[in-house]
C-alpha positions as CSV (number, residue, x, y, z in Angstrom):
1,X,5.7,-24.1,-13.0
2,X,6.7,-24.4,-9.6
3,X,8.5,-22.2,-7.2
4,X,11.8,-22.2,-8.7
5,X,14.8,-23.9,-6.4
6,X,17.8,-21.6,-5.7
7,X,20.3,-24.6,-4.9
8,X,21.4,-25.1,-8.4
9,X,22.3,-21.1,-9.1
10,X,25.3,-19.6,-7.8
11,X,25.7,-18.3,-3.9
12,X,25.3,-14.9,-4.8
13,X,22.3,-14.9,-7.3
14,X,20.7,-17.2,-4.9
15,X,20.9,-14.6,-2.3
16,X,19.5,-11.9,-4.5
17,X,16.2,-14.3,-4.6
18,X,16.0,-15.6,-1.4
19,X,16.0,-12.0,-0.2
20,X,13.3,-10.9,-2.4
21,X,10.9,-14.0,-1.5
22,X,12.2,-12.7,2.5
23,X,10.9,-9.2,1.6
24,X,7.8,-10.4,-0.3
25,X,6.3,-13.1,1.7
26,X,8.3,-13.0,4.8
27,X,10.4,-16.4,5.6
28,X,13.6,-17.8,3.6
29,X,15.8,-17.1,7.1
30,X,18.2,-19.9,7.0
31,X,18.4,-19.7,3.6
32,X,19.4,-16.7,3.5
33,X,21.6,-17.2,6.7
34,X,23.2,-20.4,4.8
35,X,24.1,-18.1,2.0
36,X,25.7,-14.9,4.0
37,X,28.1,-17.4,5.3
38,X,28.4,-19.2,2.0
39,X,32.4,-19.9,1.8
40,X,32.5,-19.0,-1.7
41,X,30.0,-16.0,-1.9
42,X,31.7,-12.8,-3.4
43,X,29.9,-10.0,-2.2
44,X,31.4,-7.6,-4.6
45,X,29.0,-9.8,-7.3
46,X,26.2,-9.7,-4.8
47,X,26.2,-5.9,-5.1
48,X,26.7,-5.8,-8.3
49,X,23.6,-8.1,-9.9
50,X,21.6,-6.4,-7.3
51,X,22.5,-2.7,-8.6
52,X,22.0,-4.1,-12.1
53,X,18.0,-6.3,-11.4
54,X,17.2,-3.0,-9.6
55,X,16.8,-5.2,-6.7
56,X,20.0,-3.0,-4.1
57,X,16.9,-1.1,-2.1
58,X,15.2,-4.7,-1.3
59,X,18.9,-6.2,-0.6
60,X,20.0,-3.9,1.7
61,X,16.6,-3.9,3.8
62,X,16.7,-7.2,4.1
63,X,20.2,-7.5,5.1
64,X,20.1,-5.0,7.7
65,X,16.8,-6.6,9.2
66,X,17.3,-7.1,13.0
67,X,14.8,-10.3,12.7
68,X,17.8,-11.5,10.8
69,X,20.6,-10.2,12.7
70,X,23.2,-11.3,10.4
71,X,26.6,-10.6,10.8
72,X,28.2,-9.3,7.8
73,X,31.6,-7.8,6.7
74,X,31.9,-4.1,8.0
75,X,33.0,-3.4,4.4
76,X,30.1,-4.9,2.9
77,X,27.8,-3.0,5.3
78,X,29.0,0.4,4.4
79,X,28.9,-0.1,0.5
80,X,24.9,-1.1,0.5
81,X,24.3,1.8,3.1
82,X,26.3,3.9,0.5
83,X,24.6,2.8,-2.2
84,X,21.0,2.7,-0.8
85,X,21.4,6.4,0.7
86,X,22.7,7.4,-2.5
87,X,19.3,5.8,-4.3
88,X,17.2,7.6,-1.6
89,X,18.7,11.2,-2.5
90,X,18.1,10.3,-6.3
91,X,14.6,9.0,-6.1
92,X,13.9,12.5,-3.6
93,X,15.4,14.7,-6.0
94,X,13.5,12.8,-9.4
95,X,9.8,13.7,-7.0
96,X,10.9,17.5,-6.9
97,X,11.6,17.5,-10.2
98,X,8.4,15.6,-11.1
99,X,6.7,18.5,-8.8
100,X,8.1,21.2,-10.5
101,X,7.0,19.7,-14.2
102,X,3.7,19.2,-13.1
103,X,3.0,22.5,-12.3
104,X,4.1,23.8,-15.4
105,X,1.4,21.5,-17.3
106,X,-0.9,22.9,-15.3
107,X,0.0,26.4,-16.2
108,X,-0.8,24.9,-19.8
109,X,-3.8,23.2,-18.8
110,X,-2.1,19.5,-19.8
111,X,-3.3,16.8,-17.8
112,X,-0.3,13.8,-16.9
113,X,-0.4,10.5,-15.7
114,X,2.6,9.5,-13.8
115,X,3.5,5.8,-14.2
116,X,6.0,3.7,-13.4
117,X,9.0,5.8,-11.7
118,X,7.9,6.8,-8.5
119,X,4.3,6.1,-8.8
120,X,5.6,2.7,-9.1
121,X,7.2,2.8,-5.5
122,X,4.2,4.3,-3.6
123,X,1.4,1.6,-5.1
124,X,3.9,-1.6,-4.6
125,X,6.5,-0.7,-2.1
126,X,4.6,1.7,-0.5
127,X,8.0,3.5,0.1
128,X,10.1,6.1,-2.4
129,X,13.3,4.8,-0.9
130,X,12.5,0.9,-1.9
131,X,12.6,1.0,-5.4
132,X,15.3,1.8,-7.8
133,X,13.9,4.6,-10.8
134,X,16.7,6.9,-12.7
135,X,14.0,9.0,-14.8
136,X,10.8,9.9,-14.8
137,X,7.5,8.6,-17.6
138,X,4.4,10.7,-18.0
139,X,1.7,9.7,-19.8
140,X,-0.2,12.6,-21.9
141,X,-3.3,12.6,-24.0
142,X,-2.2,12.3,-28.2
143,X,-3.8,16.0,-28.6
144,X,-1.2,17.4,-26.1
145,X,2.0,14.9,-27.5
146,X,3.7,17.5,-29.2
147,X,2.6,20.8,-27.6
148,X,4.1,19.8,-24.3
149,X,7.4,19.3,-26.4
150,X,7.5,22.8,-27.7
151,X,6.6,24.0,-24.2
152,X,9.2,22.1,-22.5
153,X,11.8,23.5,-25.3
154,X,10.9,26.8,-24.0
155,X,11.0,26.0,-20.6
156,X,14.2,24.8,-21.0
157,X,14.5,21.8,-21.8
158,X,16.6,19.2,-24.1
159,X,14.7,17.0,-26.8
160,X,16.2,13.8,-28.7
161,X,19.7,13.6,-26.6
162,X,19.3,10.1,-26.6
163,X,18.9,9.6,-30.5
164,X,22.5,8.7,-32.3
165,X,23.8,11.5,-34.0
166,X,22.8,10.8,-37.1
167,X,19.3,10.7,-36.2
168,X,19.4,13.8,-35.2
169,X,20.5,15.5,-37.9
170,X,18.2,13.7,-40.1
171,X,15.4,14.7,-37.9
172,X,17.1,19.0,-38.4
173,X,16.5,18.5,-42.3
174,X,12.8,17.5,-41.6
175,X,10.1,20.2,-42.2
176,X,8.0,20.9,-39.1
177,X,5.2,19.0,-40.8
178,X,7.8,16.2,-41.4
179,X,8.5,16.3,-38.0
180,X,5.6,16.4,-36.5
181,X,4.2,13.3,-38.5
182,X,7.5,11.2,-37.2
183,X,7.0,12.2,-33.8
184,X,2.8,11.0,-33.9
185,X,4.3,7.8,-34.7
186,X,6.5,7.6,-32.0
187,X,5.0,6.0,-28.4
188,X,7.6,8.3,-26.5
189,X,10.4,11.4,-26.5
190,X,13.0,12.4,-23.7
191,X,14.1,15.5,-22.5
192,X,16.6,16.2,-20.8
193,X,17.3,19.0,-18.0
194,X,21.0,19.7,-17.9
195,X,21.6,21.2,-14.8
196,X,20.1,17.8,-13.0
197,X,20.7,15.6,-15.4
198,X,17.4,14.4,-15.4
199,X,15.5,12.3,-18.4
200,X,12.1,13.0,-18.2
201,X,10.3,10.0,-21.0
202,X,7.1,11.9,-22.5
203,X,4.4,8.9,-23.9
204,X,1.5,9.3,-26.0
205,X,1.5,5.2,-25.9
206,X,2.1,2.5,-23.6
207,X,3.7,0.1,-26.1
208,X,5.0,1.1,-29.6
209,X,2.7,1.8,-32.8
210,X,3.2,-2.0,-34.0
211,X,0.7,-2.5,-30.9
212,X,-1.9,-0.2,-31.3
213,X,-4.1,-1.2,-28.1
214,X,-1.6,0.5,-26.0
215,X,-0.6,2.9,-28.5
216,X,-3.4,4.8,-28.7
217,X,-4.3,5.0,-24.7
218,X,-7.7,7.4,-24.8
219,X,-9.3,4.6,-22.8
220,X,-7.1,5.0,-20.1
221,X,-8.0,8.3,-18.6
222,X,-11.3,6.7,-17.8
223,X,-8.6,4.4,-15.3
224,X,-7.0,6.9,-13.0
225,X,-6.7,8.1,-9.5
226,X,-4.8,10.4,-7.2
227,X,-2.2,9.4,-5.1
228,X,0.3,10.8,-2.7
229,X,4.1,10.8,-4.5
230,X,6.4,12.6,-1.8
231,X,3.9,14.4,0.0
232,X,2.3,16.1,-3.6
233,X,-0.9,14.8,-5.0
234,X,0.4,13.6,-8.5
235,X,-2.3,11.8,-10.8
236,X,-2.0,7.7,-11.6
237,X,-3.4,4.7,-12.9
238,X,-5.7,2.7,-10.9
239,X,-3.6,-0.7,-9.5
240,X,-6.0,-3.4,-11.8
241,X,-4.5,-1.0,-14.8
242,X,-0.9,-1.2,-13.7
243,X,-0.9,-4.5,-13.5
244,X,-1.7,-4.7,-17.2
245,X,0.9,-1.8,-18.0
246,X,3.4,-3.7,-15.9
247,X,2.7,-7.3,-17.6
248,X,2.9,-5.6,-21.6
249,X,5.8,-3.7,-20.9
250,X,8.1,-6.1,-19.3
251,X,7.1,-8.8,-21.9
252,X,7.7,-6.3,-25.0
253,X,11.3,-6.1,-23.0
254,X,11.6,-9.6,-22.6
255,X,12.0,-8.9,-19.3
256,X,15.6,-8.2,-18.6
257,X,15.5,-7.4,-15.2
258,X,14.3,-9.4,-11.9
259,X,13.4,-5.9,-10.3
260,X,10.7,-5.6,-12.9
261,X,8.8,-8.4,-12.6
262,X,9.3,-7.9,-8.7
263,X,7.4,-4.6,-8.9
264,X,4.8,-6.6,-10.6
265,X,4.9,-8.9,-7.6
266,X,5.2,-6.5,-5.2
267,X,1.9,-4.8,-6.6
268,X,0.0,-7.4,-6.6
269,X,1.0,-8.3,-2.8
270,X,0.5,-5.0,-1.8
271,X,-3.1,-4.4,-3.7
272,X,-5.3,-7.1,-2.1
273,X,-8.7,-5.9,-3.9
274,X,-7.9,-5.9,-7.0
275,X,-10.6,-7.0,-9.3
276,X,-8.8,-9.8,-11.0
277,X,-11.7,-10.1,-13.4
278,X,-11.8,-6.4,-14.7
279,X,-7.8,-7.3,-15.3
280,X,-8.5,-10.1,-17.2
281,X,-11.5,-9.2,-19.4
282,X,-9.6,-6.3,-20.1
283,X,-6.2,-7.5,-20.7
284,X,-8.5,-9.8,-23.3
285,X,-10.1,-6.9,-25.0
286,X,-6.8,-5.0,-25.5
287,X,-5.0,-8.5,-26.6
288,X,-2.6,-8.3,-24.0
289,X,-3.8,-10.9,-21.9
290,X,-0.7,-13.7,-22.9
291,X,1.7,-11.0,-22.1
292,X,-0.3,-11.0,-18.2
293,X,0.0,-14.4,-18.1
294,X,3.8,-14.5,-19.2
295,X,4.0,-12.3,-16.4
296,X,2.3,-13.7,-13.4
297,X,4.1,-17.0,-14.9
298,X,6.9,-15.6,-13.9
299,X,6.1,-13.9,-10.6
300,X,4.9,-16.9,-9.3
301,X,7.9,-19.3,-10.7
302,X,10.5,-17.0,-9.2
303,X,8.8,-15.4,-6.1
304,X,6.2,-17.9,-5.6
305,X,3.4,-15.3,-5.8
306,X,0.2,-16.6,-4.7
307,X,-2.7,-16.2,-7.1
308,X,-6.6,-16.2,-7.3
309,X,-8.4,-19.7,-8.9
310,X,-9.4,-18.1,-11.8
311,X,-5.8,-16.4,-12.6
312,X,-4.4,-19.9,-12.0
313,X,-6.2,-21.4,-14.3
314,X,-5.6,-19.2,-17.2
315,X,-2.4,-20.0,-16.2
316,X,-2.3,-23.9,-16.2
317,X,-4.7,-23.8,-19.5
318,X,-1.2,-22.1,-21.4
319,X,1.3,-24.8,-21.8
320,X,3.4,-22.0,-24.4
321,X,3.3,-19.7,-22.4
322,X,4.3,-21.8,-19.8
323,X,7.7,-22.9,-22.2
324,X,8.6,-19.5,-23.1
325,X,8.6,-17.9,-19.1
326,X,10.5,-20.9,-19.2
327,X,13.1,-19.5,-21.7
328,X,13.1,-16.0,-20.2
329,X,13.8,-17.1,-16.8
330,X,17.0,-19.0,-18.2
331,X,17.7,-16.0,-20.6
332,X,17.7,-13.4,-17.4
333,X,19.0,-15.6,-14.9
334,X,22.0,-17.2,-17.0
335,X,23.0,-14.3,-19.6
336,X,25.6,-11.8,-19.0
337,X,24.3,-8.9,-17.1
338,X,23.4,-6.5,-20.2
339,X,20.4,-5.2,-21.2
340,X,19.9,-5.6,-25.7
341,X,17.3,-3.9,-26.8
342,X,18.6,-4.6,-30.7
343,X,15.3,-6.3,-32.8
344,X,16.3,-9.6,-34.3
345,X,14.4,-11.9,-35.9
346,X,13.6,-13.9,-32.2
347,X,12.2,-10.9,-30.5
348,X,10.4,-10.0,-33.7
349,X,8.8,-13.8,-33.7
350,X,8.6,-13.4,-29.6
351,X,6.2,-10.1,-30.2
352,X,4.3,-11.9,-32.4
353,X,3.4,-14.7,-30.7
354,X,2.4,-13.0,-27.6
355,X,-0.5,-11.0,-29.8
356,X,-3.8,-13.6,-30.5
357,X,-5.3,-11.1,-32.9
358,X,-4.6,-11.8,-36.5
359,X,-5.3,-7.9,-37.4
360,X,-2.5,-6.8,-34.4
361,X,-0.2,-9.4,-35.9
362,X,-0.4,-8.0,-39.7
363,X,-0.1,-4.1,-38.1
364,X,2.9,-5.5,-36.5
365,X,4.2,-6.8,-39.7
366,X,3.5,-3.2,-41.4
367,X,4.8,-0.9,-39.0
368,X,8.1,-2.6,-39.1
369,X,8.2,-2.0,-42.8
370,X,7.9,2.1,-42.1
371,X,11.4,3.8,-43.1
372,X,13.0,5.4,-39.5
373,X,15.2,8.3,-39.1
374,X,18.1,5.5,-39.0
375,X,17.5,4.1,-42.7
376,X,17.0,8.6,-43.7
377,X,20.2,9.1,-42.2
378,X,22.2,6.1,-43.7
379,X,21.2,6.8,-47.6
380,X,19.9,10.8,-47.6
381,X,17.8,10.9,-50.7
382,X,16.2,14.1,-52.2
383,X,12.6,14.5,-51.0
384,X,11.5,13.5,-54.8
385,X,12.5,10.6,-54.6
386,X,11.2,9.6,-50.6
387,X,9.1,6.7,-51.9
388,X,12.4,4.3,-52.7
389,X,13.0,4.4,-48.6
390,X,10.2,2.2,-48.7
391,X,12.0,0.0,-51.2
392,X,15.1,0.0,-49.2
393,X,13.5,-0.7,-45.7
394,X,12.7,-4.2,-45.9
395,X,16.6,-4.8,-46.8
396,X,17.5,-2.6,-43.8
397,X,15.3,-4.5,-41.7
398,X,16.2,-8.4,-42.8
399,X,19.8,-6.7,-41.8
400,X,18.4,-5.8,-38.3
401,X,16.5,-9.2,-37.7
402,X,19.0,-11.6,-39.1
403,X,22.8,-10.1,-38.9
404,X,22.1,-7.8,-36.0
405,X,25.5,-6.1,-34.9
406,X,26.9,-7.2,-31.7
407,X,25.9,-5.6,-28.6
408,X,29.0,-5.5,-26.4
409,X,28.2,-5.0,-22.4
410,X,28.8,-1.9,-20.5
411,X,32.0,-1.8,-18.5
């Protein structure tokens, strides 16, 4: 795949890219220049599919650029300064609050890893007010998954707000043993602190149980380091590990976002020594490698992200891979801006064809046919007779996969 030609999109989501290729890379000037001036661009839609691909922080940088020195509506200039001040004071306030979590782990002796979020910022951008986060994810070890959720209840702290009602109830009637054994299957919780309104995401995993390699994450305490976040040491992965955790979470999204896979490029611009053979025999090992190659696919299709030899040829030896970054980039570039995370029957087929192991493919299968909170909570059955839930999942399910129930998008 080559780099991908703006011409044929419209003015505004052209724009959107040429800037981020601008910020990346450097260059793109009269494109970009061509574009401002555009006689049909709508700026109001400029704002709005850059607040949506997380890509406002990047848009307004480059727009305000005095290499550039464009001239652009005043009312245009004060609704990306308003929206990129209003970003910085989030992303400042999420670090305190990050601070002030930390130190109550370590007052339990719970080690964290900090991904994505901030971290995220500091390793690609190299800047807390260039990327666009709205909670924060910490990564604990399985032993501490769900004594930092009691501890956090007594601290304060809300648990399931984003489960449906339903679910939540359901999960009330469970014993704490009950309880305990859904949340172990579960690769994350939230909580919630009211007065800030902040979600903080607790993981024991990486990806969901249906992937065990990044579910069970023990292996990757032996891949961190320390980094400054907002002037407080705050522990992270190493960049050849983010990389990985980038590429596997974006594809198990389908990547819905063009901010996402510009993190991804952005990281892999900004880290010049990373040991791209480490990130591939270990992408290998953990079967995630065809998710990394979906990814730097994509990077390089949209951005036009310069890779290594032997990363290009893993990529050029993957013609399916090469079809389906193919059908994402039309799916994120073309679709209404919406995110559905419902599972259907594609994204079910999509998951398993990005796994090569036969054994993750079958565990895949099985997990999916474990009852959830949502099949307790539609039919509540007396404890006696628990076992027909797994009777009635796989009906549940072929619902979910094959009539899915429309997703309408946010106003």
């Amino acid at each position: 795949m080559s780099t991908l030609n703006t011409t044929e999109f419209a003015p505004e989501l052209a724009l959107l890219l040429q800037c981020a290729r601008h910020h990346l890379k450097g260059g793109c000037q009269q494109q970009i220049q061509q574009l401002v001036n555009h006689p049909e661009l709508n700026w109001r839609d400029v704002i709005h599919l850059a607040r949506f691909h997380r890509l406002l922080p990047i848009l307004h940088k480059v727009l305000f650029s005095k290499d550039l020195a464009l001239d652009l509506p005043d009312s245009v200039l004060k609704a990306l300064r308003g929206y990129w001040l209003k970003n910085i004071g989030r992303n400042f306030s999420l670090v305190q609050e990050l601070k002030s979590f930390l130190e109550i782990l370590d007052t339990h002796h719970i080690r964290a890893i900090t991904f994505k979020g901030p971290m995220t910022a500091m390793n690609a951008y190299g800047d807390l007010s260039l990327r666009t986060f709205s909670d924060l994810d910490l990564l604990v070890h399985p032993d501490d998954f769900l004594k930092l959720r009691e501890i956090a209840i007594n601290q304060g702290y809300q648990c399931d707000k984003l489960m449906a009602v339903s679910e939540r109830e359901c999960l009330k009637q469970l014993s704490s043993q009950e309880q305990a054994s859904y949340f172990q299957s579960q690769k994350e919780y939230s909580l919630l602190k009211v007065e800030s309104r902040t979600f903080l995401d607790i993981h024991q995993g990486i990806l969901s149980k249906q992937f065990l390699p990044l579910f069970d994450t023990r292996w990757i305490w032996q891949h961190t380091q320390e980094r400054q976040v907002g002037g407080h040491p705050v522990l992270g992965l190493t960049p050849d590990v983010e990389v990985i955790v980038l590429a596997a979470q974006g594809a198990e999204e389908y990547w819905p976002q063009l901010g996402k896979l510009f993190d991804l490029a952005m990281l892999i611009e900004n880290q010049p020594n990373l040991d791209w053979n480490s990130v591939l025999d270990l992408s290998e090992s953990l079967d995630v490698l065809p998710r990394l190659i979906l990814g730097l696919t994509l990077i390089q299709n949209l951005y036009g992200v310069t890779l290594p030899d032997q990363v290009d040829r893993h990529l050029k030896a993957a013609p399916p891979l090469q079809a389906l970054a193919q059908e994402i980039q039309e799916n994120m570039l073309n679709k209404p801006q919406h995110i559905d995370s419902k599972l259907t029957l594609n994204l079910v087929l999509y998951q398993l064809r990005l796994m090569t192991h036969w054994r993750n493919r079958v565990r895949c299968v099985l997990t999916l046919m474990n009852p959830t909170l949502a099949d307790i909570a539609a039919i509540p059955l007396p404890k006696y007779l628990f076992f027909i839930y797994y009777l009635f999942r796989p009906v549940r399910l072929i619902q979910e996969v094959v009539w899915p129930q429309p997703v309408h998008p946010k106003p």
